[in-house]
N, C-alpha and C positions, 0 to 999 in steps of 0.2 A: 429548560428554564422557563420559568411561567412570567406572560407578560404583567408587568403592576402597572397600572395607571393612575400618574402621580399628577395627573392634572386635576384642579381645581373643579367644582361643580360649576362654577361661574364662568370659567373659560370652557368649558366641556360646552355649556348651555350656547355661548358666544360661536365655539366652532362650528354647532350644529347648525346654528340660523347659517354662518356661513357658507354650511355645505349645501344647505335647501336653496339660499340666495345661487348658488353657483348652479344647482340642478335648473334652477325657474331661468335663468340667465341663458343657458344651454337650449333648452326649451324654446324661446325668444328665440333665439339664433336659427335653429332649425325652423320653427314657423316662417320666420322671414328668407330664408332660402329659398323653403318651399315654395312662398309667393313668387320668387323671382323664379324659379325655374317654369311657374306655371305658365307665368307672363311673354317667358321665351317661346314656348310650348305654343301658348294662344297668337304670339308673333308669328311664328313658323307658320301654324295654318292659316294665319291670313294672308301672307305670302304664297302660299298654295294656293288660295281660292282662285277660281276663273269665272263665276257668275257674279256679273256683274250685280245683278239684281240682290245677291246676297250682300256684297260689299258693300252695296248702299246700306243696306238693313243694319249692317255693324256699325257703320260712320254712323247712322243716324241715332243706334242705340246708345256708343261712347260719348256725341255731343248733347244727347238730350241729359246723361247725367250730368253735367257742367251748368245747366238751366238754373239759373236761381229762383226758389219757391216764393219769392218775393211779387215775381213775376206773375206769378198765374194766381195772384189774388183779385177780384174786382176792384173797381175804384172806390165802392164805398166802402171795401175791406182797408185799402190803403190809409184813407180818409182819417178812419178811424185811427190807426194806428200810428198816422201823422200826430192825428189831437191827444192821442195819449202819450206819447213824447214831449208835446208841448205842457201838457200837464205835467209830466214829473218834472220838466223843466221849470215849470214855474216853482215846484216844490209840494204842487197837490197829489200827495202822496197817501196810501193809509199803509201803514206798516203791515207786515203780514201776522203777526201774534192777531191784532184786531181780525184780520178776515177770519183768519181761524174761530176766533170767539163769537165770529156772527154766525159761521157756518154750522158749528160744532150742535 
């Protein structure tokens, strides 16, 4: 008996997206496992570690990424960057179409 497929072109088209949405989904799923298993993995060897001098080296590498780059601007980066809040606060603004037409 030969299969007939009596579905619609429009729900064919509907099912596919939701077969691909389900593969991308699957996908996701696995990627973030993998993370967590890696995280276990990298748990386990730090647990393992006995030089001390390495330990530090990892603390220091996990807390510097948590640093805000906010941080390690100079003062008169800050400065700036104070006056320029207060300007769009005021409302001195230039749209961005304009910068574009000045740059272009």
């Amino acid at each position: 008996m030969e299969k007939v497929d009596i579905i619609n072109p429009k729900c064919q088209y509907v099912l596919k997206r939701i077969r691909n949405s389900f593969c991308i989904f699957e996908r996701i799923k696995i990627f973030v496992m993998d993370i967590q298993a890696s995280k276990i993995e990298l748990a386990k060897m730090i647990l393992d570690l006995e030089d001390s001098k390495l330990i530090e080296e990892v603390r220091k590498l996990l807390t510097k990424e948590k640093k805000d780059f906010y941080d390690e601007f100079s003062e008169d980066q800050k400065l700036e960057i104070q006056y320029g809040i207060e300007q769009l606060d005021r409302g001195e603004k230039v749209p961005w179409e304009d910068v574009y037409k000045r740059i272009s």
